[in-house]
Steps between C-alpha positions, in 0.01 A plus 500: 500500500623843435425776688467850427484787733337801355532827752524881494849629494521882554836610453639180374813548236572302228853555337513302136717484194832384335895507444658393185878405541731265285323160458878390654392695839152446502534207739777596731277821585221263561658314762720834604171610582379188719633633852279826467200334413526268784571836692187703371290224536539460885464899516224629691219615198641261219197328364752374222805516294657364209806506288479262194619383190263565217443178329469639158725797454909419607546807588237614731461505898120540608466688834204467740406645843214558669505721856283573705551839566772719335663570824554084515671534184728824620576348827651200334700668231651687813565197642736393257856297700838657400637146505222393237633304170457855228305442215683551181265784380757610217444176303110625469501675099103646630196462684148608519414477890152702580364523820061498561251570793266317567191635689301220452503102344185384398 
């Protein structure tokens, strides 16, 4: 059985979109990226977060997150540990990252 939980969500924030890097990097960002998503998703507010591999394009990252409330999603960018593994952002050639409110999920 599969269930579904349906519920208002004033204030809730969705952040969604993409990187593109080398097909050659895609993969080591991927799993670069493994220790903050285990991070974000023990956060207080994380409802969810993702980092993936897009199984069509070689090049592409898909990003996911869903907060909620934006201060959940400041507090743990401020969070961030000086002895954490560094992403290799320079590898990423562009991105398309947007950010959305939602007042209410119907």
């Amino acid at each position: 059985m599969v269930s579904h939980e349906c519920r208002h969500n004033a204030g809730m924030l969705i952040v969604s979109g993409y990187l593109v890097l080398d097909p050659a990097d895609r993969d080591a960002h991927v799993m670069a990226s493994a220790d903050a998503v285990r991070l974000a998703r023990q956060a207080p507010g994380c409802l969810d977060f993702a980092v993936s591999a897009d199984p069509v394009d070689p090049t592409r990252v898909n990003v996911f997150e869903r907060w909620a409330r934006p201060e959940d999603l400041d507090a743990f960018r401020a969070s961030g540990d000086a002895d954490d593994e560094p992403v290799e952002f320079s590898r990423i050639r562009r991105f398309e990252i947007e950010q959305y409110s939602v007042e209410r999920q119907t």
